[in-house]
N, C-alpha and C positions, 0 to 999 in steps of 0.2 A: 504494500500500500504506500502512496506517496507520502511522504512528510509534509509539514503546513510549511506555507513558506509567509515572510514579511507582505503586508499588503498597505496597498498604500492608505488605504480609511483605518485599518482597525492597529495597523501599526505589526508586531511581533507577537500580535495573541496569541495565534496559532501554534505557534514554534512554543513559546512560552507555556501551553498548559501540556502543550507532549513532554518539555524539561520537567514540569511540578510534576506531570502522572512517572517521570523516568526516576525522580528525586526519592517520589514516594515509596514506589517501589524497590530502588537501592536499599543500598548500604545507610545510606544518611536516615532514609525513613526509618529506622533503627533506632535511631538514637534518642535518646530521652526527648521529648518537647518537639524536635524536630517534625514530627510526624503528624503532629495536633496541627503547627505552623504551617504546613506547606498543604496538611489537608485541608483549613480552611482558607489560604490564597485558591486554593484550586475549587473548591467548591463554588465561594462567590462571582472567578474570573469564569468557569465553566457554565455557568448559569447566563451573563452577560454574552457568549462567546454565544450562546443556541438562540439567544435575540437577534444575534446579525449574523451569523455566519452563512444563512439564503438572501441576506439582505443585497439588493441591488442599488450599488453607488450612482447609477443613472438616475436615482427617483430623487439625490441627493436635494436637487433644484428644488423641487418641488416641497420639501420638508418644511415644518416650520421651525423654526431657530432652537427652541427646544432640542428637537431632534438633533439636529446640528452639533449643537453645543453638549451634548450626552456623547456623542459620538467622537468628539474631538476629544474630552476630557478621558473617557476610556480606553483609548487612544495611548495619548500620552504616559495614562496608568502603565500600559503594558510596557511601553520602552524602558519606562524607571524602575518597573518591578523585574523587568527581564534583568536589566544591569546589576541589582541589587542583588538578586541571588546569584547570578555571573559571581558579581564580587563574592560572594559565600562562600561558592564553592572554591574558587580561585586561593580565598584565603586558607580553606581546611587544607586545600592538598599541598600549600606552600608550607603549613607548619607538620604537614604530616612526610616532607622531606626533609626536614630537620628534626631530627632526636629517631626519629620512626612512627612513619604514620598509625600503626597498632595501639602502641601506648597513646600518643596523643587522642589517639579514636576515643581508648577507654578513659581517659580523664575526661573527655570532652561528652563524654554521652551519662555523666554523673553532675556534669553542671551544665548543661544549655544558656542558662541566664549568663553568666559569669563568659562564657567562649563568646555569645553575642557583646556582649560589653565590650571585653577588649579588643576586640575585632569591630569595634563601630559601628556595626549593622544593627546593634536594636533600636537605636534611635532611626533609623531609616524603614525599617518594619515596622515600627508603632504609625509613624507616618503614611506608608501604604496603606496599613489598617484604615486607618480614619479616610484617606481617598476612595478606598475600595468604599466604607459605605455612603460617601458623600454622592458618588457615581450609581450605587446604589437606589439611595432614596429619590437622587433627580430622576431615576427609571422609573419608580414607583408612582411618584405624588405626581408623575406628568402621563401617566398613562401608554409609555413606550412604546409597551406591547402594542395595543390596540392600533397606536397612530401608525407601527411601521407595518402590521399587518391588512390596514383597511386602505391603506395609500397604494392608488394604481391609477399608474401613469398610462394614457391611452397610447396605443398605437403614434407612434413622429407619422403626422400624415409629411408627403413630399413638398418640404418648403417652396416657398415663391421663387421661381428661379430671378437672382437678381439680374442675371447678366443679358437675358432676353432684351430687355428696354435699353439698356443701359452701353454692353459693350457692343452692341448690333455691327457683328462681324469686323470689329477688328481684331486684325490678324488670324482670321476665320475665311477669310475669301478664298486663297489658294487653295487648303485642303478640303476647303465643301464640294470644290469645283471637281477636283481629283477623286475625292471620292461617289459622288452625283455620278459622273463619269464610269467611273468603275463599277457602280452600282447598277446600272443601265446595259451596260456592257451584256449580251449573249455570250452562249457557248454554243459550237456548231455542232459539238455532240452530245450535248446535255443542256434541259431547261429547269435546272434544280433549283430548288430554294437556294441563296444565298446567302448568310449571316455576319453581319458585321459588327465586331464587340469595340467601342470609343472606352480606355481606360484614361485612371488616371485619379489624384487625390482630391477631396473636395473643391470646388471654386476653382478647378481650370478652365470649364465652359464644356463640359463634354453633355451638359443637357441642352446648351445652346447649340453646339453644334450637329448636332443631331437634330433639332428643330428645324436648324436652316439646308439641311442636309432633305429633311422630310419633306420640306415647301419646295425646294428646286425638281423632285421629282413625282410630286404626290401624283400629277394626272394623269402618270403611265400606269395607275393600277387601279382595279375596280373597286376593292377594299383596302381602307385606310382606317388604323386606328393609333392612338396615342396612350399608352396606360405606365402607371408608376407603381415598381412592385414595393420601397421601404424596406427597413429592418427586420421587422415582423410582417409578413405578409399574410392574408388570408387570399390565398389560391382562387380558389371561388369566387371570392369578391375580382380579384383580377381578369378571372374566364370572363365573368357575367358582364365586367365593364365593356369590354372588347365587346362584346356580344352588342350592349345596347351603343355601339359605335359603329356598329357597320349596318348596312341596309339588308333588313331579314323580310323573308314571304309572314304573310298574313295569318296570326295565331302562331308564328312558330315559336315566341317568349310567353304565351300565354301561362305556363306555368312556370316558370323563372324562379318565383319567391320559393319554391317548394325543391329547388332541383339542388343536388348535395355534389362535392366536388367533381366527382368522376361522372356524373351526369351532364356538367357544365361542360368538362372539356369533351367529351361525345358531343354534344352538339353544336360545340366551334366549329367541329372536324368535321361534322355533317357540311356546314354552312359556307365552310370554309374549301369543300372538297374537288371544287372545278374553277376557283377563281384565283387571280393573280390580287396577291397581295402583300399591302406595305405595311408593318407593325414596329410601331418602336415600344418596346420595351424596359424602361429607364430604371435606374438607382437599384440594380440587382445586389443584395448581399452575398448568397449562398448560392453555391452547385447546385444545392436541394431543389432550393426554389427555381432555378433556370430547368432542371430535369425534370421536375412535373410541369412547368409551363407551357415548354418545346412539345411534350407532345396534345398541344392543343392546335396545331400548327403542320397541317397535313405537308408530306413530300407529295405534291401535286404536279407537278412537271408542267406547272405555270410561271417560269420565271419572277417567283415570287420573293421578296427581299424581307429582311428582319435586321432592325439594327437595334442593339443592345448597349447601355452604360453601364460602370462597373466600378469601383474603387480597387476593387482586387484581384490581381494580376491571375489566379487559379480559374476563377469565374471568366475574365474573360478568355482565357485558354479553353474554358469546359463548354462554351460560346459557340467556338470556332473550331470544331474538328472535322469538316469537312474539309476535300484538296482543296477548295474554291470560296472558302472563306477567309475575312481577314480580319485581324486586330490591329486598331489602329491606337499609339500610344498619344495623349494629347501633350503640349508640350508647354511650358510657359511664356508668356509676350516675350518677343524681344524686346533689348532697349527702347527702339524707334516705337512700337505701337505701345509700349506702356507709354510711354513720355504722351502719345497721341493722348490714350482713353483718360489719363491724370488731367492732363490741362485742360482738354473739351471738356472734361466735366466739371473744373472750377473756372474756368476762364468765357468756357465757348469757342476756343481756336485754341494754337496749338502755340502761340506766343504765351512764353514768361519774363514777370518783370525778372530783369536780372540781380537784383537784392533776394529772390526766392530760389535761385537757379540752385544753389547748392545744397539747400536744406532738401529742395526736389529732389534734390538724385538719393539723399539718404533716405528720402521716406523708400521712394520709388526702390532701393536696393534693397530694403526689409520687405516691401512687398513683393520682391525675388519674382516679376511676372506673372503673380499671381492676380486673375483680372476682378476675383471677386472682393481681394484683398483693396486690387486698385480703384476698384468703382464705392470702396465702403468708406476708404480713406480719404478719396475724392468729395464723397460728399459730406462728409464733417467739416471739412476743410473748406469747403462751397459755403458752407454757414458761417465763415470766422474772418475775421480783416486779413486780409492777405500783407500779415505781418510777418518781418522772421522772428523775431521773438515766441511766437504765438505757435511761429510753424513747427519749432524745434521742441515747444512743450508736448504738440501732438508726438512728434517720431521718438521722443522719451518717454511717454506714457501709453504706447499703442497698444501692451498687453493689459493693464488698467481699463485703461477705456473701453477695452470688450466687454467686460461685465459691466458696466456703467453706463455707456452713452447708448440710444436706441439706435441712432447708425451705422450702430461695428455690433447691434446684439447679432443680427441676421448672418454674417461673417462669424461669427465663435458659434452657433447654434449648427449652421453646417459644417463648421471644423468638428465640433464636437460630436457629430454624426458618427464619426469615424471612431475618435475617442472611448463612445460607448459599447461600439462595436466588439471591443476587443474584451478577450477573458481577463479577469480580474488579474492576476498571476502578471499577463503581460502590460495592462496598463500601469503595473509598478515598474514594471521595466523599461516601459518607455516615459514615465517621468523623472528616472535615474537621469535619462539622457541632457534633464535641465541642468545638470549642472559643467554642460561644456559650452564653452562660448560660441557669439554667432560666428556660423562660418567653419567651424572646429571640424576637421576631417578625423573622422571618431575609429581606430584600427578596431573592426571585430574581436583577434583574440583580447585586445585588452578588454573591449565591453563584455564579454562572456565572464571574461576573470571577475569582475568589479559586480556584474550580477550576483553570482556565486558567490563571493566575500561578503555578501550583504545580507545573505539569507534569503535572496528573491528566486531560487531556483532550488526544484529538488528533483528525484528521481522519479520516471514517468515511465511504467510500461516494459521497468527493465534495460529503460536506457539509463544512461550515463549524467551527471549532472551537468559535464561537458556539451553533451550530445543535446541534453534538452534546454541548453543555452544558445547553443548554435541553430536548432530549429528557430525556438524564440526570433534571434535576429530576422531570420530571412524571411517568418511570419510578418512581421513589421512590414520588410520591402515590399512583401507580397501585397497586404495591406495599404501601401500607400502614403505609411506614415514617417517612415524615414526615406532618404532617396540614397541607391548603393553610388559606391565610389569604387575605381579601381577591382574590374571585373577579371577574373584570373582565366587564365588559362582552361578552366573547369566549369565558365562562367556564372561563377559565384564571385558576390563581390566583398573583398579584402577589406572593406570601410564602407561607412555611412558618413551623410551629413545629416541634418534635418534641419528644413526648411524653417526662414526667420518665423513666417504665418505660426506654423506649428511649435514652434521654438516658447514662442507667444504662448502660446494657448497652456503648453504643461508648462511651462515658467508658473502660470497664473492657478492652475488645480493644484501645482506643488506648494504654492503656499497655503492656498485653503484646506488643503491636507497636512502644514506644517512638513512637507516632505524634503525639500532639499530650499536651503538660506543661502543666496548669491551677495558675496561680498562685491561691489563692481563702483562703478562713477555711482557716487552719491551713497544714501545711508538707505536706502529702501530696504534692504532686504533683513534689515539690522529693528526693522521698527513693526508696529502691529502684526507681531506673532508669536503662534499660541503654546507656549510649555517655551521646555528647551532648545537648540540648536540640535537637529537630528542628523543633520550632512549639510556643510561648509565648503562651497564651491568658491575659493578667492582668484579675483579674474584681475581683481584690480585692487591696490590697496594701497593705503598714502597714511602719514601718521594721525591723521583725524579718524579714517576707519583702522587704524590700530590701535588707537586709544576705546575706542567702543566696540571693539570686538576684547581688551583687556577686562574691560566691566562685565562681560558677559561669562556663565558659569559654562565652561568648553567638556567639564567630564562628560557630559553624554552624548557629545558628535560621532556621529557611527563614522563615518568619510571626511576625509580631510582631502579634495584634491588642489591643486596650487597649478594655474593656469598664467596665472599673474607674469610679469617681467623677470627680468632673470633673479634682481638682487632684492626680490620681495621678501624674502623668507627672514631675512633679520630684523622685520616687521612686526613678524608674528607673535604670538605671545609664545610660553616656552613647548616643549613638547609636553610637559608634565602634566598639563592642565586638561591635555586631548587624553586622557586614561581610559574611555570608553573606544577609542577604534578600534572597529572592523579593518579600516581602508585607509592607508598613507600611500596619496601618490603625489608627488614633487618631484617629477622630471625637469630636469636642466635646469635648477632650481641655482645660481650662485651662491658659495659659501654652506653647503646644504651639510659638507660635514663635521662643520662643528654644531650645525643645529642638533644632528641627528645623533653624536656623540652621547649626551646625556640621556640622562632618563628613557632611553629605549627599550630597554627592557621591563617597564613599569608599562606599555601597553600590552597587557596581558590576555585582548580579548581580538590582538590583529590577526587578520588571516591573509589581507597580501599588504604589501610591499615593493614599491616602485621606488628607485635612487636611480633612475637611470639618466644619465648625462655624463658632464666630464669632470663636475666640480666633488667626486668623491673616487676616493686612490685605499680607501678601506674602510671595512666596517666596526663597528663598537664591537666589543666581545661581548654586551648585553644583548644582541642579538638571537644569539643563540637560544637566551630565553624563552623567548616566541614561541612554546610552545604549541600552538593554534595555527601555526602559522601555513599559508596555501601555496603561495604564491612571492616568490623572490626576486626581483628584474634590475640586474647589472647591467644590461647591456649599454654599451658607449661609456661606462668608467674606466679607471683605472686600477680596479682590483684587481689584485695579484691570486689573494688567497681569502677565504671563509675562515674566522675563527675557529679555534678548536671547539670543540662539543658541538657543532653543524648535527650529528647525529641524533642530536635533541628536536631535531625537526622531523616528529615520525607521520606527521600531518603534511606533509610537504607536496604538492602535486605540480609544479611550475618552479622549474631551478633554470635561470637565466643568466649566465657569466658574461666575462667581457671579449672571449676570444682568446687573451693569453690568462685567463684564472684557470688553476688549479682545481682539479676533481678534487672534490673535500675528501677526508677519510670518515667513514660509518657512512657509506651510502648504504650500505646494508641492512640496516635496520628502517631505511625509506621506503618501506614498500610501496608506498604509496604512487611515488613519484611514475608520472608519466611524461613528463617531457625534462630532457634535459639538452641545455643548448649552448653553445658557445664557450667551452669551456676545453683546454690542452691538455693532451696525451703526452706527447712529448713531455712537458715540464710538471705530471702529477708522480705518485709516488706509485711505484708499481702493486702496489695489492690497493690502490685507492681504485685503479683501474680494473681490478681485477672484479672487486666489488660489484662494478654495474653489473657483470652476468647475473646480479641475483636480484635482477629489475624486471622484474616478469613482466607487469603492468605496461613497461614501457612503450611508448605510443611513438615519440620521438627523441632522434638523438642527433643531435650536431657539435661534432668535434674537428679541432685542430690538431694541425702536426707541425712541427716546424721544421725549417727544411734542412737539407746537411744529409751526410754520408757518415757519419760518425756510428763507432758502435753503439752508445747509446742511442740514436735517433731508431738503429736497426730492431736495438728490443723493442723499444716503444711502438713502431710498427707491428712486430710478432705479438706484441700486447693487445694489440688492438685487433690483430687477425684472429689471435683466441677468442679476441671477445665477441665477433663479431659472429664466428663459428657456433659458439654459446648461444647468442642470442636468435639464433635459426629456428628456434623452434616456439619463440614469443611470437607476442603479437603484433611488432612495430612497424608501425606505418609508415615512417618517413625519417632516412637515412640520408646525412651530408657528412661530407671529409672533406676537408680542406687543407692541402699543403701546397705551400709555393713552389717545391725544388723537390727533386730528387728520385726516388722511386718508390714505387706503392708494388710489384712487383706478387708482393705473396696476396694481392687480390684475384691474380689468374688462377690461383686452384683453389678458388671458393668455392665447396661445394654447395654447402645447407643453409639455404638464404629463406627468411621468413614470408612466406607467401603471403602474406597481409601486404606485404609493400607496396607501398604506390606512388610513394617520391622518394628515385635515387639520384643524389648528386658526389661525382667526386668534381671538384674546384682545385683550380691550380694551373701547374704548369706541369704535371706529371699525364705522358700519354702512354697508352694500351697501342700495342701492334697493331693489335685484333680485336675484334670485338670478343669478350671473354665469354667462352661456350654457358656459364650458368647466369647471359643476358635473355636468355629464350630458349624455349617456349616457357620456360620454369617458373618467368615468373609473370602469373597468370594477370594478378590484379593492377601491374606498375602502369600509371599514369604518366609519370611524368619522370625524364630520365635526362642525365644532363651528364656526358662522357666525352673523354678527349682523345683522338686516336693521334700515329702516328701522321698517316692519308685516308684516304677514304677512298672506299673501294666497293664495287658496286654488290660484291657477294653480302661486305658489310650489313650496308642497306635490306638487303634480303633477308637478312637474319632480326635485326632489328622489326623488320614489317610484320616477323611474325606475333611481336604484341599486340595481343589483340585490343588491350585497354588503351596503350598508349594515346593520350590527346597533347602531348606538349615534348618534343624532343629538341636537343640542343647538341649539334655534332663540334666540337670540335679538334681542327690538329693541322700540324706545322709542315709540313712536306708541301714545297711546290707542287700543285695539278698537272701532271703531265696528260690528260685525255676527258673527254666527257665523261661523265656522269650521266646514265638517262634514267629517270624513275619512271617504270611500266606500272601499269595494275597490277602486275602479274607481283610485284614487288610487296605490297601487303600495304599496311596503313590504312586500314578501312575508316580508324575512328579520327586522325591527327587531325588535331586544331589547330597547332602554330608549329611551323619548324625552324628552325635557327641552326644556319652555317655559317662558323665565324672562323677563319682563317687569315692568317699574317697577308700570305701572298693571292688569297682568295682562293673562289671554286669555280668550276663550269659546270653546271647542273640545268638539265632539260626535263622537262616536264610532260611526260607523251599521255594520249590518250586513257583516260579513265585511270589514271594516279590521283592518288589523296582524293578521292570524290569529297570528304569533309573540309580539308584544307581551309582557314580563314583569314591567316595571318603567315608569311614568310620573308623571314629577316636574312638576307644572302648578302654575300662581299663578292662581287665578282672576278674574277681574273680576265680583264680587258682581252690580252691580245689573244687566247684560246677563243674566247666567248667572242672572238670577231668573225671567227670562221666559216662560223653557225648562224652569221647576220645579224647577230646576238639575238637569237629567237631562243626564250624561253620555259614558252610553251603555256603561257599565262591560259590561254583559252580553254586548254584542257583540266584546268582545274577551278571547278564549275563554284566553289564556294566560295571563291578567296572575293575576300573586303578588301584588306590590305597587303604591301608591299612597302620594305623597307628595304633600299637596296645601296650598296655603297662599291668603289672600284678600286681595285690594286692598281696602282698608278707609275710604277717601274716602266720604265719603255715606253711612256704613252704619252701621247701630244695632249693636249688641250682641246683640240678641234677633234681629235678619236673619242677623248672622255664625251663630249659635247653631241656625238654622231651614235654615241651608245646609248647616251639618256634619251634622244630624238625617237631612237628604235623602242625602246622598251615601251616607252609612254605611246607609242602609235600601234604597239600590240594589245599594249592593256586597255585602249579605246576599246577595240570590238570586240572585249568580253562584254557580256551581257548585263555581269554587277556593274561595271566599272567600276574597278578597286581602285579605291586612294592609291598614288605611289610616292613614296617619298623617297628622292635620292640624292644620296652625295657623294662628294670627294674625299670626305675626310674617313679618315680611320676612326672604323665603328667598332670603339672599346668600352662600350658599357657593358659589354658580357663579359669584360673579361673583370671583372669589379666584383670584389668580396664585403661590402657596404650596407647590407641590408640583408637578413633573413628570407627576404619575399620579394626581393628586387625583379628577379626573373619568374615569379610563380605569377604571371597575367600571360 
């Protein structure tokens, strides 16, 4: 069964009465008093927990302040009483590693009162006590129960769409026309229904453009209907609409009021069964509701059309599964037509005085082309002196003003569409995201880790808590609510942003959930909020907001991230006072290692751990402490080495070094750990290395070697080849080695390589003859494979094509080209997405008939004078996928006007491909593959 995880209305209840039912039943429920104590925290918190735990945060709106204010204050209960038995137990087991936990057990279960005393916490339990009934009796004398069980919010009928009136086709004209067009369009061997799904996140205009889409071609069909299916739909009611919107024979709704789902959609499909017809179907949430709709909607071989809106990327995919359907993504204004729809709607033309021009472009860049954002903004601003003073309170106060002004309510009501949408679980996850600033290119592993330290994720289904963080993410993309960044090679993407609009909206439910306090320009975040500080996002900070963030009680900040400028941290107040975190991340933070020196080891409740920059060269030996600890991230310091007792991290699941850090000693006792990264063979102690074989769990590993011929460099090599042997029979998915110089040799008689694999990289300057016999067929599931040969040679090729997973390969090796290259079909590569040829002196590689049919992406260095023989064809045409092309020339022996007669050629082939793939080409030496810089540099 899943564990509870943190949420954002009721706080850490959840988590917090599975800890009182785990207390209870321990060891600790033993003990004298103990067990009275935590029986009635659990009995009062468990009785509150069955009032809301069906309660829906969507009806929040609608509550009266009672409710509200019961909810926030029980809320806050649970983070203070979480922390406070944290602290309890934190204290029992630190005095029961001093003298021996046994004895101190048995003295301590003969006096309860006396152990609370010195240990602080009765004074903080009496206190609970009196909250718990104060939270209590406001449930009581207000009638809770009743108010939150008789409150039902009706069905969101489909808002007014704003952008009908308002944006009337700007920057809407070209793609209506295209798709009108494409919509009209026959087939000469089929007249199938057509489906066309408009996606995209609230207020891009995809119910406008499907409107205007509907009117340019409504009079080529006999039946026309318009219907909105909502979040909740009633099926039924959506048949019946459709029904009374099209023209039906005489008596044939006569009984309508009486007819039940499956009757409704039977007589669409009666009615519907020999005419050409146009249905737009709008504001779809679920698969569900599109699969019982569709079949209201006969295959009639009436060239009949259906066009579909969506938020969610699945939905319109489950839309469009016909060859002859399409989804169309919507996009945001550009510059040119926001600046239009902004000024026509405060001015009437498209002139601005030039005292407003600048404050313009910042509103206009928060509303990121968003048209509904732009037409909301427009008209508040339409009501107010076109002042700048005036203008610049608006673009400071835009997330404010959506709960406030009735011109921005219609704008957060459809943002918040989506908002609702999502399960409880995720919308804490997605207002974690307020605490990164605008613009913030947010790396997925890091947000899965920072989920996970938080408590917002638990295990689902038998998956992983990794596994059901990473879904989370891409739920979101799917959703609409975050936009991916940096799409990999797997096309999944590496990062998010989120949109200022949405940035907006959970900035503003995180406060009224007390969920995460933005330290930034000005004291806002510092003021009218309710209990504690829970998560500390410092974006900005100056000694006025460090004098008011000093007055403030910091022990119960679960997150500390520090986004701020480099030398903010000597700002802050000390580490001592943050004793509650979860989460310390202060990346590139200057002087960060004398902050982090002290008192680190008094955060006794951290589970990750971010130093990563260049202003720290080692760690506190309090480190080690950290017990709890998840997640460790060196990377880009100057650590050498982990304190001694590293071993004490048996919680450890993210061990991130700097490249030359040393494998700590007792990795053996980590079983935990599933990725370790960046960290030297060559320079660790030989049984430190030895260790990792007893990393069963291990998921990833990336190690260094350094280079040299030395007998030592030699064992360390044989060190790494045992280990690597050992680890054949785990579960690791993605394998990198890294050395500049020398040989890696005892990699040719690898036999037993872990079939899980699916990223292998060796980096370097070290090449293979050959491609090594246990590259295929062995190993079934490798994606993505990154090897350097001597030449390259076409049987090579063959051998490689036999992976059948492979989507991402990167050849490279140093030997002059002496002959083509041709890749046939015959060669394999059924699935590759990107290929990359990087050579000193370049390659000559032809691309014949029905090779790479996937192909999307290939980064080649040409060798000019070969490739001139050939006309320098190619063979772009036969490879039916490709987007792009990055191509660069060896430039030894070759004029200026031959480079110039090769790019003319290439780009006059790549015309009459069909895509027409981007190309981009140059002269210079294309060394970004050859760059050891980044973990993920080459994984897109």
């Amino acid at each position: 069964m899943a564990r509870a995880v943190v949420s954002a209305v009721v706080g850490p209840l959840g988590p917090l009465l599975e800890k009182l039912n785990a207390l209870h039943a321990g060891e600790y429920g033993r003990m004298r008093g103990v067990r009275t104590l935590i029986g009635s925290l659990r009995s009062e918190l468990t009785s509150m927990h069955a009032t809301v735990k069906d309660y829906d945060p969507e009806m929040l709106e609608e509550q009266a302040v009672e409710v509200k204010t019961w909810i926030a204050l029980l809320r806050e209960l649970a983070y203070d009483t979480e922390y406070c038995i944290d602290k309890f137990i934190h204290q029992l087991g630190s005095d029961g590693r001093h003298g021996g936990f046994k004895e101190f057990f048995r003295k301590a279960a003969r006096n309860l009162k006396t152990l609370l005393s010195l240990r602080g916490i009765a004074g903080q339990i009496d206190q609970l006590k009196v909250r718990i009934n104060e939270v209590k009796d406001l449930k009581n004398s207000s009638k809770l129960d009743d108010t939150l069980c008789s409150t039902h919010k009706a069905v969101d009928p489909r808002l007014v769409d704003l952008l009908a009136k308002d944006v009337h086709l700007v920057g809407l004209d070209g793609p209506r026309d295209d798709i009108a067009k494409w919509m009209l369009e026959g087939n000469s061997s089929s007249n199938n229904c057509k489906v066309l799904s408009i996606i995209g996140f609230g207020g891009l205009g995809k119910t406008a453009l499907a409107s205007e889409i509907y009117r340019k071609i409504e009079t080529h069909f006999h039946f026309r209907a318009f219907v909105s299916v909502s979040q909740k739909p009633s099926i039924k009611s959506i048949i019946k609409d459709v029904i009374y919107k099209v023209p039906c024979p005489d008596g044939f709704i006569k009984d309508i009021d009486v007819w039940d789902e499956m009757t409704s959609i039977a007589k669409l499909r009666e009615l519907l069964q020999d005419k050409r017809y146009l249905v737009i179907v709008d504001d779809i949430w679920s698969r569900q509701a599109w699969n019982t709709i569709k079949c209201a909607f006969p295959e009639n071989n009436c060239s009949s059309r259906i066009i579909t809106t969506t938020r969610i990327v699945e939905v319109a995919l489950a839309c469009c599964v016909g060859r002859e359907d399409r989804v169309y993504e919507m996009k945001a204004l550009s510059d040119v037509h926001s600046k239009s729809l902004f000024f026509k709607r405060i001015f009437g033309s498209e002139d601005c005085p030039d005292s407003l021009k600048e404050v313009s472009n910042k509103i206009l860049k928060k509303c990121g082309g968003l048209p509904l954002a732009i037409v909301s903004i427009s008209g508040l601003l339409a009501n107010k002196p076109a002042v700048k003073e005036d203008w610049e309170q608006v673009k400071r106060s835009i997330g404010s003003a959506m709960e406030k002004t009735r011109s921005l309510e219609g704008m957060r009501s459809i943002l918040s569409l989506s908002y609702n949408d999502l399960s409880l679980p995720l919308r804490a996850c997605l207002l974690y995201l307020s605490i990164f600033p605008e613009d913030y290119v947010i790396e997925r592993e890091r947000l899965v880790r920072l989920w996970i330290a938080e408590g917002l994720i638990s295990e689902e289904n038998g998956r992983s808590r990794q596994e059901v963080a990473e879904n989370y993410f891409y739920m979101l993309i799917n959703k609409s609510m975050i936009l991916p960044v940096d799409i990999g090679y797997d096309g999944k993407a590496r990062a998010c942003r989120v949109h200022d609009m949405i940035l907006e909206l959970i900035i503003s439910k995180s406060a009224e959930d007390n969920f995460t306090t933005l330290v930034s320009t000005g004291l806002h975040g510092l003021v009218n909020r309710q209990g504690f500080i829970r998560r500390l996002s410092v974006q900005h900070i100056d000694q006025e907001l460090a004098s008011a963030l000093a007055n403030e009680d910091l022990s119960h900040v679960r997150s500390l991230i520090v986004t701020a400028s480099a030398g903010c941290i000597k700002l802050l107040p000390s580490l001592v006072k943050f004793g509650g975190l979860h989460v310390l991340d202060v990346e590139d933070c200057v002087g960060l290692e004398d902050y982090i020196m002290n008192d680190i080891d008094k955060l006794f409740r951290l589970k990750y751990l971010c130093l990563s920059g260049k202003s720290i060269s080692e760690l506190p030996s309090g480190t080690v402490e950290l017990g709890n600890l998840e997640t460790l991230d060196l990377r880009n310091t100057s650590v050498q080495e982990l304190p001694d007792g590293t071993f004490k991290f048996t919680k450890l699941e993210h061990l991130h070094g700097a490249g030359q850090t040393k494998i700590p000693n007792g990795l053996g006792g980590m079983r935990n750990l599933r990725v370790i990264s960046s960290f030297n063979v060559s320079r660790s102690e030989t049984d430190a290395v030895e260790e990792l074989a007893n990393m069963i769990n291990l998921d990833e590993l990336k190690v260094y070697l350094d280079s040299g011929r030395s007998d030592k460099c030699k064992k360390h090599e044989e060190l790494l080849f045992s280990l690597l042997c050992k680890l054949g029979t785990c579960k690791l998915r993605s394998l990198w080695i890294h050395k500049p110089g020398g040989s890696l040799e005892l990699l040719d008689s690898w036999s037993l390589l872990p079939s899980s694999l699916q990223i292998f990289r060796i980096s370097g300057d070290y090449c293979f003859m050959n491609i090594p016999k246990w590259t295929a067929p062995a190993l079934t599931s490798l994606a993505y494979l990154e090897i350097s040969l001597t030449e390259l040679k076409e049987e090579d090729l063959h051998t490689l094509g036999e992976l059948a997973s492979l989507l991402y390969l990167k050849l490279s090796f140093v030997a002059d080209p002496v002959e083509l290259i041709e890749v046939q079909a015959s060669t394999g590569f059924q699935c590759l997405i990107k290929f990359v040829i990087y050579s000193v002196a370049g390659a000559h590689v032809k691309f014949m008939e029905g090779a790479m049919p996937k192909l999307e992406k290939l980064n080649l260095r040409l060798h000019v004078s070969l490739a001139r023989h050939s006309g320098f064809e190619l063979g772009f045409q036969h490879l039916s996928s490709l987007r792009e092309a990055v191509l660069s020339f060896y430039r030894v022996d070759v004029t200026p006007s031959e480079i110039k007669a090769a790019a003319a050629a290439i780009r006059k082939e790549a015309c009459i491909h069909p895509n027409r793939p981007a190309i981009d080409i140059s002269e210079e030496f294309y060394g970004k593959y050859n760059e050891i810089g980044s973990d993920e540099e080459d994984l897109r």
